[in-house]
C-alpha positions as CSV (number, residue, x, y, z in Angstrom):
1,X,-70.5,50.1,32.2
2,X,-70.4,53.2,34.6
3,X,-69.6,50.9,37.3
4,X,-66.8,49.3,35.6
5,X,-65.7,52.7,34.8
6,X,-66.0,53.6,38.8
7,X,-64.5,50.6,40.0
8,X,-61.3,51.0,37.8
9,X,-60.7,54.3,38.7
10,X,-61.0,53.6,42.4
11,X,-58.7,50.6,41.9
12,X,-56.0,52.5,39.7
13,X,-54.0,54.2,42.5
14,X,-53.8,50.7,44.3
15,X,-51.6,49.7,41.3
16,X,-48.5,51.6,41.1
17,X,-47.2,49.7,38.1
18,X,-50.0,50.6,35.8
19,X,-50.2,54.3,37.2
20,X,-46.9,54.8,36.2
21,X,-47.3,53.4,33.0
22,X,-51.2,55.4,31.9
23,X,-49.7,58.4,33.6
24,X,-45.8,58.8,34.6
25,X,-44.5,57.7,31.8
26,X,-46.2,59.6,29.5
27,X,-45.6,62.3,31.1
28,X,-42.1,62.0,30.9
29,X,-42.1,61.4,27.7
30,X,-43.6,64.5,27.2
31,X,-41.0,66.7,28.6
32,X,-38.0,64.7,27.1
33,X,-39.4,65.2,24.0
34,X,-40.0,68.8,24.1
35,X,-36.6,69.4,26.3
36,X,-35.0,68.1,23.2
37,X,-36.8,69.3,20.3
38,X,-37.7,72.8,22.2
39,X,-34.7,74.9,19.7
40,X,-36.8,73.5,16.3
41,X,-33.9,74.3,14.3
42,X,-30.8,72.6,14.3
43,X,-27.8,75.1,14.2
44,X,-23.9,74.9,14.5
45,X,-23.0,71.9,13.0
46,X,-19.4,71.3,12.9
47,X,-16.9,71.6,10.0
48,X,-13.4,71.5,8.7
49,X,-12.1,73.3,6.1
50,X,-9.3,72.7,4.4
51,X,-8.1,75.7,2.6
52,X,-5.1,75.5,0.0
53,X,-5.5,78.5,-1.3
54,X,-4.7,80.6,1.7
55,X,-5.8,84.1,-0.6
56,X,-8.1,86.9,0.6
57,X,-11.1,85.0,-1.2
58,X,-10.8,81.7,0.6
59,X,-10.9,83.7,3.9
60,X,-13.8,85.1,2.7
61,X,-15.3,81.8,2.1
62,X,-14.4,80.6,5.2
63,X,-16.0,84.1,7.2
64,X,-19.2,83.1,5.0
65,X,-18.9,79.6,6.1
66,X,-18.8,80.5,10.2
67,X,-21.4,82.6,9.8
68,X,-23.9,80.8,8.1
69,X,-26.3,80.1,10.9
70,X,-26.2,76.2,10.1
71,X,-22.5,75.9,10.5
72,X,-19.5,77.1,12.5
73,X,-15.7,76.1,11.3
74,X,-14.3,74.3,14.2
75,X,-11.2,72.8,12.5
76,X,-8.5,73.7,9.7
77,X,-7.4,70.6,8.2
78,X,-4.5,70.8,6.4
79,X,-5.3,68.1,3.6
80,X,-8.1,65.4,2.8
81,X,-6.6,62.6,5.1
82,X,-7.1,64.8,8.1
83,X,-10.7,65.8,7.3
84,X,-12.1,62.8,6.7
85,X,-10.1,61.7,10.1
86,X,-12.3,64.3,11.6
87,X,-15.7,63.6,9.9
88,X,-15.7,59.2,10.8
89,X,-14.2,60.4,14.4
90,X,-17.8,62.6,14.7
91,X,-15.7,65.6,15.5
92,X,-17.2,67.4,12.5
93,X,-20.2,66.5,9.9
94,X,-19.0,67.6,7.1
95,X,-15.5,69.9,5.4
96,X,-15.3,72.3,2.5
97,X,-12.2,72.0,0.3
98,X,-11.3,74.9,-1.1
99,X,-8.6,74.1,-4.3
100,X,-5.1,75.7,-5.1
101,X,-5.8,79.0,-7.2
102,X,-9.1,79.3,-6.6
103,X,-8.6,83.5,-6.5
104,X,-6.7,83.3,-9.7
105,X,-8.7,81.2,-11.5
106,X,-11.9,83.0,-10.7
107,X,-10.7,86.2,-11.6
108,X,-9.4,84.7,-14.9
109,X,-13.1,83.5,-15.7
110,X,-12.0,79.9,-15.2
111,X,-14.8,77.4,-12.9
112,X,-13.0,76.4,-9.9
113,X,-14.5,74.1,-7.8
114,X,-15.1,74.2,-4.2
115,X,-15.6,70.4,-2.9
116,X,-18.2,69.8,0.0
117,X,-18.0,66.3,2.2
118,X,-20.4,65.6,4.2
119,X,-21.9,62.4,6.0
120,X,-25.1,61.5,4.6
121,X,-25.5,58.8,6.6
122,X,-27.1,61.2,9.5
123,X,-29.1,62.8,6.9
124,X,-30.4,65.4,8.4
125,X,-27.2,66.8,9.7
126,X,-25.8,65.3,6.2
127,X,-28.2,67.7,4.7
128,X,-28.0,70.7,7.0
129,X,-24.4,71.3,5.9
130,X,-24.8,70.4,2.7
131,X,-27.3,73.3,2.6
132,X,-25.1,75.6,4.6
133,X,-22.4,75.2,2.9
134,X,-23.7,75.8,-0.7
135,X,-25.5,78.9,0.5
136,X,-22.5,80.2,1.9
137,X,-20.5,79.3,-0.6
138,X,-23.0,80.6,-3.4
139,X,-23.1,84.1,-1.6
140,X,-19.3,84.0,-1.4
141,X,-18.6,83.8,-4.9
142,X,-21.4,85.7,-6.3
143,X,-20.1,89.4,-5.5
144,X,-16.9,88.8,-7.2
145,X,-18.4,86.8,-10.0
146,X,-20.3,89.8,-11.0
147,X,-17.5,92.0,-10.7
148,X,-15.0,90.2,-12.5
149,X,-17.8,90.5,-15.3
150,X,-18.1,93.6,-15.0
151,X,-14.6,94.1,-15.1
152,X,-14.4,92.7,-18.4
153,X,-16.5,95.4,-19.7
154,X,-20.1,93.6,-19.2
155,X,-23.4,95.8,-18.0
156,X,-24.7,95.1,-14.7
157,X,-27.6,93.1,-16.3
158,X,-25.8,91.3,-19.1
159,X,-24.0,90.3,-16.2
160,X,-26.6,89.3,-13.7
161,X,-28.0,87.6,-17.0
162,X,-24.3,85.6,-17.9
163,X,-24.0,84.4,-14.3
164,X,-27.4,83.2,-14.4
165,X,-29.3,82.8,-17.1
166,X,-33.0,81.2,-16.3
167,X,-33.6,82.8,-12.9
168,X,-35.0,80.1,-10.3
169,X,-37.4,80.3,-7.1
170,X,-38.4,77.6,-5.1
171,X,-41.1,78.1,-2.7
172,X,-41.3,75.9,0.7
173,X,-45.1,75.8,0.7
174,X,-44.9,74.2,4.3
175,X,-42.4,74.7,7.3
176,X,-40.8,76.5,5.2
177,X,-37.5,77.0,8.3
178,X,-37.9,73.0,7.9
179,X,-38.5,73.3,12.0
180,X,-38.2,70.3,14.1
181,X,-41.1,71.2,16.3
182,X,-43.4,71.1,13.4
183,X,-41.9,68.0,11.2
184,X,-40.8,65.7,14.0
185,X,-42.1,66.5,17.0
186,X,-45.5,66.6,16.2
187,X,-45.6,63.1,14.3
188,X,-43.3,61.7,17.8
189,X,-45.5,62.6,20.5
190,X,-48.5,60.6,18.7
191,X,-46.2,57.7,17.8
192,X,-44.6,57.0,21.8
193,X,-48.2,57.9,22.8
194,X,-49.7,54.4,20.6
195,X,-46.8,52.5,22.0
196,X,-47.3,53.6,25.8
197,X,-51.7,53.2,25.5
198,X,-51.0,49.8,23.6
199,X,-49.1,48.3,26.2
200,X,-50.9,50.3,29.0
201,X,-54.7,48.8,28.0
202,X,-53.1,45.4,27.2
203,X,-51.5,45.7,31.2
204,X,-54.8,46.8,32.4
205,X,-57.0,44.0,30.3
206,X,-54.5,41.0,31.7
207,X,-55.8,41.8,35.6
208,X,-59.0,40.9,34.8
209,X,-59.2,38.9,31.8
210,X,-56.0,36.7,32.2
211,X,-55.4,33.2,33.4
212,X,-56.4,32.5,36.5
213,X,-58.9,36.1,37.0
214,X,-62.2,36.2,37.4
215,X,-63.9,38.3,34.2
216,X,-67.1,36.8,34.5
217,X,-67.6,39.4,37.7
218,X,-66.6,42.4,35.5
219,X,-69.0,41.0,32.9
220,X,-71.7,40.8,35.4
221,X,-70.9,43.9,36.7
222,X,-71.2,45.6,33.2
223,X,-73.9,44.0,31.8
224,X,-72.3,41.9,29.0
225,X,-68.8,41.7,27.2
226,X,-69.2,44.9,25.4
227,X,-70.0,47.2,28.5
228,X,-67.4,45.5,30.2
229,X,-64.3,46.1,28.0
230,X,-65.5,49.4,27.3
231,X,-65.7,49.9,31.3
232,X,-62.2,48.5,31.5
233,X,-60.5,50.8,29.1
234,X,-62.3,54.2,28.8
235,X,-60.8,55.7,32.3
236,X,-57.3,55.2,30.4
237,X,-58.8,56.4,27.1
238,X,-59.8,59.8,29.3
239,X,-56.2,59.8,30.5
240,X,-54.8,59.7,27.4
241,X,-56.4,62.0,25.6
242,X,-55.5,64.5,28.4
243,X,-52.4,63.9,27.9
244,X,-52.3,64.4,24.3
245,X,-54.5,67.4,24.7
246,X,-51.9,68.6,27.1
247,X,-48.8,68.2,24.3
248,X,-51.2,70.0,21.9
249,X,-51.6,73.0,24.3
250,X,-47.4,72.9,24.3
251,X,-47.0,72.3,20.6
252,X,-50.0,74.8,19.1
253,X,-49.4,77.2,22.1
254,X,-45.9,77.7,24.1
255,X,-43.8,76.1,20.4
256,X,-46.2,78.3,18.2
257,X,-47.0,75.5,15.8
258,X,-49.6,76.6,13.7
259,X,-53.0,75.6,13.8
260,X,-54.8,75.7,10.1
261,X,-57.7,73.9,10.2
262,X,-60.7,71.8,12.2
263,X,-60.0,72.1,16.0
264,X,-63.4,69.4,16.0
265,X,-62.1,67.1,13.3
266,X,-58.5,66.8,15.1
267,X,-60.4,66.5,18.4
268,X,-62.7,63.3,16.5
269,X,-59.2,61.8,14.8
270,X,-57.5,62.2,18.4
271,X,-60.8,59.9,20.7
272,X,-60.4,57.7,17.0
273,X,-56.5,57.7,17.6
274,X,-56.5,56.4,21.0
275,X,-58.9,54.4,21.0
276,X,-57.5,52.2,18.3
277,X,-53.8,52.0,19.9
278,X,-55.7,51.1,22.9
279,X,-57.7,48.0,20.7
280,X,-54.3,47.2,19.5
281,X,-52.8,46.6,23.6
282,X,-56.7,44.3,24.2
283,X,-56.5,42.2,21.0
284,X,-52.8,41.6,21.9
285,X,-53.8,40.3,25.2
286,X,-56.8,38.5,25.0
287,X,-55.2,36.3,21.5
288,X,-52.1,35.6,23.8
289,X,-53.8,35.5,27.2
290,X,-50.2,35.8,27.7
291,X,-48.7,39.6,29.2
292,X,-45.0,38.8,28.1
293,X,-46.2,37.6,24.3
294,X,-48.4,40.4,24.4
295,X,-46.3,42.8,24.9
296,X,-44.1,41.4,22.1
297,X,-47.0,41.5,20.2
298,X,-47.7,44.9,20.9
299,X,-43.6,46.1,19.8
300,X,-43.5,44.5,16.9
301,X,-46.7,46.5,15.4
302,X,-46.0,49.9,17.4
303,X,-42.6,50.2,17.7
304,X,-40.9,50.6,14.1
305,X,-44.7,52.2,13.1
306,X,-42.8,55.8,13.0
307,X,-41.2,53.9,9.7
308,X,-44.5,53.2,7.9
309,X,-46.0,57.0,8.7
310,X,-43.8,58.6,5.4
311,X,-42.3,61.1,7.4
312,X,-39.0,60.4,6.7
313,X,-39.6,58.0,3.7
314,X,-42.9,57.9,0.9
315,X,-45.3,55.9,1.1
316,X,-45.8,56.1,-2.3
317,X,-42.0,54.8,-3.0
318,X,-42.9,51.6,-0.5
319,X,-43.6,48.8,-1.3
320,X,-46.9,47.1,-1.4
321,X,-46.4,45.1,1.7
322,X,-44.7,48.0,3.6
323,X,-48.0,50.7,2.2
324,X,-50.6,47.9,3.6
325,X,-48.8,47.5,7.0
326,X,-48.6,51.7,7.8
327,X,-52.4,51.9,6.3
328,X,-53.4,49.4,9.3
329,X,-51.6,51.3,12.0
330,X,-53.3,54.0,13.6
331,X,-51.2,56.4,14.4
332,X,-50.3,56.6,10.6
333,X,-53.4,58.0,9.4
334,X,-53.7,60.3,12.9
335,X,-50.2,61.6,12.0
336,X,-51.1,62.4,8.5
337,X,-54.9,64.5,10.0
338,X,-52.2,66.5,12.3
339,X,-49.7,67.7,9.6
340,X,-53.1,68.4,7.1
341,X,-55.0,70.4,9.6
342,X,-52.3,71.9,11.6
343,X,-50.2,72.9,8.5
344,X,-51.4,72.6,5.2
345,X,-55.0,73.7,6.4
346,X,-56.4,70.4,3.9
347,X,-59.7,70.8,3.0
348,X,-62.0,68.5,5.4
349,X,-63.5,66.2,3.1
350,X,-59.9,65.0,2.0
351,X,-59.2,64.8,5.6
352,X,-62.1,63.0,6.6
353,X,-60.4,60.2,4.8
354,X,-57.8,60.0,7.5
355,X,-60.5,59.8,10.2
356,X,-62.7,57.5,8.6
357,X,-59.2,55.1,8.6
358,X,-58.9,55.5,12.2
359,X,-62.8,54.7,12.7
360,X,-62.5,51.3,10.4
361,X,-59.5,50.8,12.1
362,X,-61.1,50.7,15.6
363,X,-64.1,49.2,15.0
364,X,-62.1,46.0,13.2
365,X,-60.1,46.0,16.1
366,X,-63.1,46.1,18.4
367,X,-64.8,43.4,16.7
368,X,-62.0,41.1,16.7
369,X,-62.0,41.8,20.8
370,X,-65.7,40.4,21.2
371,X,-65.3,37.5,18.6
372,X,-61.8,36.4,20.6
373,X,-63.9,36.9,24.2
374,X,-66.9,35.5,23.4
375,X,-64.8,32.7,22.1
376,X,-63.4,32.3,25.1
377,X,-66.5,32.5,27.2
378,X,-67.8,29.5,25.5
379,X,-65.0,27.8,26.0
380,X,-65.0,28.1,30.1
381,X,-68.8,27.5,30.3
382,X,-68.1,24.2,28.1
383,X,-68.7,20.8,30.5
């Protein structure tokens, strides 16, 4: 196996292609990724407002509005029509409507209503203004709510009380700032990384084990299938685990994500992790014997896998087809040991779970490997 390991390392800067792919392009990826995500929080989305009630209050709203971190009031509209112009053109996300009367009726005790729009079709910028906005709006109103009340004769506290009654906290128990860095981020880096070590190890199985190559010699060379294939892919396994140790030092160190939990146990999930996106690149391969099928082969798993992690969408709320398909992927279940040790500081025998996964996973994978090459080997040696 060690001179499987030695010859592909010694072969690896011969072939350009497959350097850039185990090292450049991760690499890249890195930096994009953090280039873009490096702020966390999104800020300043663009709104409208369209304000027909032009009185001291509605300015005030509007002040509140601009200076609500989430949002700054780049346009004025002048009725509905125009808004929504502005919102489907993408010149804004989202415009506050602000009725006729709105002073006068608050001061007479009547409910106005202030209108948000907002695209939820981008839902998180849908949602940023949405909460922005309601914030802004809330703070707004509350000063004078409470002083028309107690203009009206009302205590301080049967006032506070009237406006409202069943005081409400809620409590973000994680990423609480709902940063970027720690929600996104963090779950992307692992997902690009199982697409780029898939098709990597499948590019790096196909010069030896293809039509037309030669893999008895590695075999011989290793001592056997097993030594062999392991030979072939652990230099890139080394690589890629740099790598991702390498976005953990930029994530847990210069973006100050926090670190909770087991170091060891993320360390185990990470060798567990690559390894099985690696198995994932070989199987492709060696069922194809085919580097174009197998690398449509390789998409079709990887590429929507981001879906199937419950990031953006439960699991629980999938369906059962959709729950089996992200249980077999890796990256799901080395996602899911990040977020619980990094942030949630999970006890380890709950996320052990998520590491046994990746270990089943890999080891199926692994098996399916030897049955497909041994399969193959007696078919070549057959008369």
């Amino acid at each position: 196996m060690l001179a499987v390991m030695a010859r592909e390392i010694r072969l690896l800067p011969r072939r350009p292609a497959l350097a850039g792919l185990v090292i450049v392009l991760p690499v890249i990826m890195l930096l994009v990724l953090g280039g873009i995500f490096r702020a966390g929080i999104p800020t300043g989305m663009a709104v409208a407002v369209i304000d027909l009630d032009r009185s001291d209050l509605s300015r005030a709203v509007t002040r509140m509005l601009d200076a609500a971190p989430e949002l700054t009031v780049t346009h004025r509209a002048s009725d509905l029509s125009e808004a929504r112009s502005l919102i489907v053109s993408g010149a804004v996300r989202g415009a506050v409507l602000m009725p006729p009367d709105l002073e006068r009726d608050l001061i007479r005790g009547d409910r106005p209503e202030i209108v948000t729009f907002y695209d939820n079709q981008h839902m998180s910028a849908g949602s940023l203004v949405a909460r922005g906005a309601r914030n802004a709006i809330d703070t707004a109103l509350a000063g004078l709510r409470l002083s028309v009340r107690q203009g009206q004769g009302e205590a301080p506290v049967q006032a506070m009380v009237a406006l409202q009654p069943i005081p409400m906290q809620a409590h973000a128990l994680f990423n609480p700032a709902f940063d970027y860095v720690h929600f996104l981020l963090a779950a992307l880096i692992p997902t690009v990384l199982q697409i780029i070590a898939a098709a990597a190890t499948a590019y790096a199985v196909s010069l030896d084990f293809g039509p037309g190559r030669h893999p008895r010699v590695l075999m011989r060379m290793g001592g056997g299938i097993l030594p062999a294939m392991l030979g072939k892919i652990l230099p890139y396994t080394i690589i890629f685990l740099l790598i991702l140790g390498l976005s953990d030092v930029a994530l847990y160190g210069w973006l100050a994500v926090p670190l909770r939990g087991s170091l060891w146990l993320m360390a185990l999930g990470a060798v567990l992790f690559v390894l099985a996106s690696q198995m994932i690149g070989a199987l492709a391969f060696v069922l194809t014997r085919d580097m174009g099928r197998a690398a449509s082969m390789i998409a079709l798993i990887t590429a929507p896998a981001f879906g199937f992690m419950g990031l953006g969408f439960p699991r629980e709320a999938m369906s059962t087809l959709a729950q089996a398909w992200g249980a077999a992927i890796p990256g799901t279940w080395y996602v899911q040991l990040r977020i619980d040790q990094s942030l949630r500081a999970t006890p380890l025998d709950i996320s052990a779970m998520s590491v046994l996964w990746l270990a089943v996973i890999a080891g199926v994978l692994a098996a399916l490997i030897l049955a497909q090459l041994s399969r193959l080997a007696r078919q070549e040696a057959a008369p």
